[in-house]
C-alpha positions as CSV (number, residue, x, y, z in Angstrom):
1,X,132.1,140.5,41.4
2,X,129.5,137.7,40.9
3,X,127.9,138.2,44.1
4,X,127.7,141.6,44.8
5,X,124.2,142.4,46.5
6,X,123.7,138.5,47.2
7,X,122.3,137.7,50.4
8,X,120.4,134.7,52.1
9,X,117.1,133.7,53.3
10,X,116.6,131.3,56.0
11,X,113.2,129.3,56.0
12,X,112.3,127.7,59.5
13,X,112.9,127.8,63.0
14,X,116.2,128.1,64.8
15,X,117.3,124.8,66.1
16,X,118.6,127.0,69.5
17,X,115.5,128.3,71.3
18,X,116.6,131.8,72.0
19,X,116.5,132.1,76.0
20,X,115.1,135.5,76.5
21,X,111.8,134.5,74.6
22,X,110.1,133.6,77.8
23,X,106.6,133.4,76.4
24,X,107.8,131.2,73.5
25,X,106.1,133.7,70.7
26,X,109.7,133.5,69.0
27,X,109.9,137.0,69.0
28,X,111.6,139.7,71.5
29,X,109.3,142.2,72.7
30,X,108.2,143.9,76.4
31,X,105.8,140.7,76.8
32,X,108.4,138.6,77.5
33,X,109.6,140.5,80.1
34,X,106.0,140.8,81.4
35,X,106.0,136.5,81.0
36,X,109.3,136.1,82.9
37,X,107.9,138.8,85.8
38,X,104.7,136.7,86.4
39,X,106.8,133.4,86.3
40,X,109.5,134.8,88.6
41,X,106.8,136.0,91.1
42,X,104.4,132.4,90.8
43,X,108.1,131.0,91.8
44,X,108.6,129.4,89.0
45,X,112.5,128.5,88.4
């Protein structure tokens, strides 16, 4: 088994933006859903 253990390392951004990162910190965390709150109630689509 040559490749037992082998694994992969990706340098760069992801060419899809990943939707539920509302604040654009390209991370998932409770701010985002504190971003998307204050858009939602400024009206913002």
């Amino acid at each position: 088994m040559p490749h037992a253990g082998a694994g992969y390392v990706v340098f760069g951004r992801d060419p899809t933006p990943c939707l539920a990162d509302t604040n654009g910190d390209n991370a998932l965390s409770p701010a985002n859903f504190s971003a998307w709150i204050l858009n939602f109630n400024a009206g913002c689509p």
